[in-house]
Each structure stands twice: as structure tokens, then as C-alpha cells.
C-alpha positions in Angstrom: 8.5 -52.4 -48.2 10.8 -53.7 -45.8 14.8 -53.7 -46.6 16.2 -57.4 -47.6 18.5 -59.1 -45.2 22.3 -59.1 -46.3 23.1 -61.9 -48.3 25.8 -64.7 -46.1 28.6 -64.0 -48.6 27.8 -60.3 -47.8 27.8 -60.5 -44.0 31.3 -62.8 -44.5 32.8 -60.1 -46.9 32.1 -57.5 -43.8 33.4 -59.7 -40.7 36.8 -60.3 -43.0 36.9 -56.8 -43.5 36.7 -55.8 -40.0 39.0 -58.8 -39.0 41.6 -57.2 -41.9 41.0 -53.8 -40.7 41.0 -54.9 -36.6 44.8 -55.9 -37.3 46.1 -53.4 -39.3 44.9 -50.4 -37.5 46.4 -52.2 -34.0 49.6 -53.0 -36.0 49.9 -49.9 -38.2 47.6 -47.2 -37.0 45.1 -45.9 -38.8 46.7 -44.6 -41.8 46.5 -48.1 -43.7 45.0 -47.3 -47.0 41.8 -49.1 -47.6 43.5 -51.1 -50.4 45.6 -52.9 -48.4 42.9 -53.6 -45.9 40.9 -55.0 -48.9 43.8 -57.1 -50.0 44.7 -58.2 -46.9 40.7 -59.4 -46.3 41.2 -61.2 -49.6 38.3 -58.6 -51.3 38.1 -55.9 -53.6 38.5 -52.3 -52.7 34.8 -51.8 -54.4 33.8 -54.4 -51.8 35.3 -52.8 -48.8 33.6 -49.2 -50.1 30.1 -51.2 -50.6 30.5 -52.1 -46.6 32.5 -48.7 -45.3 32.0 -45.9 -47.8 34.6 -44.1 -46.1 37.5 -44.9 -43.9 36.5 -43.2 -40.9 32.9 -45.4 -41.4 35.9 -48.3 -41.5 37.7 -46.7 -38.4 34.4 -46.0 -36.2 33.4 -49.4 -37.1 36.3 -51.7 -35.8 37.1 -49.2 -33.0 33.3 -49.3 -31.5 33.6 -53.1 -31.9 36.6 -53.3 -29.9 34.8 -50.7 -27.2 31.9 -52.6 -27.4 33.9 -56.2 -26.4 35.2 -54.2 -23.7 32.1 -52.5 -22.0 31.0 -56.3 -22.2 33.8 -57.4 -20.2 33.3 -54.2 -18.1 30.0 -54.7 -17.3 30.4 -58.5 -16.4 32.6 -57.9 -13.4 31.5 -56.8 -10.2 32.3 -59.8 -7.6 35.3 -58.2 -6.2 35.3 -54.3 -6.8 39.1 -53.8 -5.6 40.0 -56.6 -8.1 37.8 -56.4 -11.1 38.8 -52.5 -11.1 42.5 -53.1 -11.1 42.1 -56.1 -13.6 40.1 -54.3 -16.0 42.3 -51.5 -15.9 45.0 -53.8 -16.9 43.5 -55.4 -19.5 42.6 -51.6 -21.2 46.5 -51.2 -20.6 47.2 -54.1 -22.4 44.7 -53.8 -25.3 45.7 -50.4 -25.9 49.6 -50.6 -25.5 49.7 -52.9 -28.8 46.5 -51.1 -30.6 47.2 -47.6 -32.2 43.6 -47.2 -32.7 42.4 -48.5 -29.7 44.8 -46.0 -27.8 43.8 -43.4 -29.7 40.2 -43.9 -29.0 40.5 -44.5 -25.0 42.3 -40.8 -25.4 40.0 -39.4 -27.2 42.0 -38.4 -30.5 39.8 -39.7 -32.8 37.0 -37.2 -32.3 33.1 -38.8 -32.2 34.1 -42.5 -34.1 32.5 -44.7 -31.6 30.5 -42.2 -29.6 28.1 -44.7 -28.3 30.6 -47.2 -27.7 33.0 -45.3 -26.0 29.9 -44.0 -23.6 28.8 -47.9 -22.7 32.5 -48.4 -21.4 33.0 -45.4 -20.2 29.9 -45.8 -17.8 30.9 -50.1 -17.4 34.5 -48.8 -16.1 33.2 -45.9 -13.8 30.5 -48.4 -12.2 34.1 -50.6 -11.7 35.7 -46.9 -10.2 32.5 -46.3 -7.8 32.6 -49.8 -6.4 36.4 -50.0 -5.9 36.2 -47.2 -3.8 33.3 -47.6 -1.9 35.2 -50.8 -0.6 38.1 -48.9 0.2 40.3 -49.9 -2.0 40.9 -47.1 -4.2 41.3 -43.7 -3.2 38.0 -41.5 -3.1 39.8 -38.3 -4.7 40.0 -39.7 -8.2 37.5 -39.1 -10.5 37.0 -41.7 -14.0 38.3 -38.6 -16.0 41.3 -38.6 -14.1 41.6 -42.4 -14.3 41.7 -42.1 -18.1 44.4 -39.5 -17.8 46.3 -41.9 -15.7 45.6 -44.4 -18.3 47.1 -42.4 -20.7 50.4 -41.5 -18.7 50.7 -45.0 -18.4 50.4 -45.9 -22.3 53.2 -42.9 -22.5 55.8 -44.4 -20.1 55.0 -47.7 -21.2 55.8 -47.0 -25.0 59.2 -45.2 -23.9 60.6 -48.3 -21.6 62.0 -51.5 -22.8 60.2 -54.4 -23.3 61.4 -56.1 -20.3 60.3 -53.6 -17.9 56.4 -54.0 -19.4 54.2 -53.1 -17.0 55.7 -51.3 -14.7 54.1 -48.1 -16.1 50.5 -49.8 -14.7 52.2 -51.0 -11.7 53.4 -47.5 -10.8 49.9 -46.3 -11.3 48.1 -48.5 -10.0 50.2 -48.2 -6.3 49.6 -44.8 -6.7 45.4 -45.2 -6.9 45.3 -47.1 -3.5 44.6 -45.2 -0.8 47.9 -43.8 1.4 46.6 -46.7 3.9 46.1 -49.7 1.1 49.0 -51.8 0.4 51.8 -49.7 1.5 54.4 -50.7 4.1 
């Protein structure tokens, strides 16, 4: 026999769950305890532990979520390679600058959470990479690993500069992923 589709009130519970964790992970990192996810979802903790038995089943979920909206996104552009590469990677800057998880994921500190997730954007931004520079527009030395490193630098100097100078991290980087002959005077 078959397995019974979740009840609505079930599949409601799980989406303000998510939504509860989604926010409290970007605010506070992943070290909220599971209770105050549950309270802030408006649930009971035995609720949140019939959805996620664990935290890192909690974790994995919102963060392959969030990887999945972004692979999405990813895989949508394509018009223009030199902008859609630069744009995307501005908005990963930008969801991960705010989002401890999220940031954690793109650098790989959270171990496996998300492994399939993480793959579909990996390969969504690298198609962005290849296309960007087979149109010139980004240097040809610079492999997606590198990019992600990059990425990374840039989460780093952005976190240690004041709020008004926001961006320039990205800006810095992304002058320095055009080729010597793109955009410099």
C-alpha cells in the first residue's frame, strides 16, 4: 500500500517551520535551538521534530531550499553572459552577506547538508562562468572553484567594512575578474 498524502494542516505546519527556521538561521546562524524555531513558527517543538527529527534534517532543509531558489535563478539567465554572470554573482553576495547559513553553505562549512542542491547551483553558476568568458568578458584563467574563493574573500572584507562602503568588496572583485583589457582605462 501506497503512503497517504500529508494532511494541509501538516504541509502548513512544515512551510511555517521552514519560514521560522529560513529567518533565524540568516539572522542568528545556525545555533538557534529548535524551540525557538518552534515558537517562533507558532508550533510545538514535537511538531517541529515530527517534520525535522534532527536539526541538521532542519538545517539541510532550509539551506537546500535557498540553493535550490538560487540554481533556479541561475539557470534562468543566459541572455547576456557578461551581465547575468556579474549579476548573479551579486546577488549570491548579497544573499549570503545577511544569511549565516547561506554563507556557510556557499563555503562549504556545513559538510554534505544540501549536497544535491549545492551541485544544481554549482553547475547553474559555472554554465554563467563558461559563457562570460567565452564572450570575453571575464578572464579565461579563473576556474568556478576559484570564483567561489573569491566569493568568499569578498563575504570577508565585506563583514569587516562599514555599512556605508557595502559593496565595495564585490566591486573590487569583480574589476579584478575582467580581463586586463575589459573595462580598465
Amino acid at each position: 500500500m501506497g503512503r497517504r498524502a500529508p494532511r494541509a494542516d501538516a504541509l502548513r505546519n512544515r512551510a511555517r517551520i521552514l519560514t521560522a527556521a529560513r529567518e533565524a538561521f540568516a539572522r542568528y546562524g545556525v545555533d538557534v535551538p529548535l524551540d525557538a524555531i518552534a515558537e517562533r513558527a507558532g508550533v510545538g517543538a514535537g511538531t517541529v521534530h515530527r517534520h525535522f527529527p534532527t536539526k541538521e534534517a532542519l538545517v539541510a532543509a532550509v539551506i537546500a531550499d535557498r540553493l535550490d531558489h538560487l540554481a533556479d535563478q541561475a539557470a534562468a539567465l543566459g541572455d547576456n553572459p557578461a551581465e547575468d554572470f556579474f549579476a548573479f554573482l551579486g546577488e549570491l553576495a548579497e544573499s549570503a552577506r545577511d544569511n549565516l547559513a547561506l554563507a556557510s553553505a556557499l563555503d562549504g562549512t556545513l559538510g554534505t547538508e544540501g549536497e544535491a542542491s549545492a551541485a544544481r547551483l554549482a553547475e547553474a553558476f559555472e554554465s554563467l562562468l563558461i559563457a562570460a568568458q567565452r564572450s570575453g568578458d571575464v578572464r579565461h584563467d579563473i576556474t568556478v572553484a576559484e570564483v567561489h574563493a573569491v566569493l568568499a574573500g569578498v563575504l570577508a572584507t565585506e563583514s569587516r567594512l562599514p555599512s556605508t562602503r557595502r559593496g565595495l568588496g564585490l566591486e573590487i572583485a569583480i574589476a579584478g575578474l575582467r580581463p586586463a583589457s575589459v573595462g580598465r582605462r
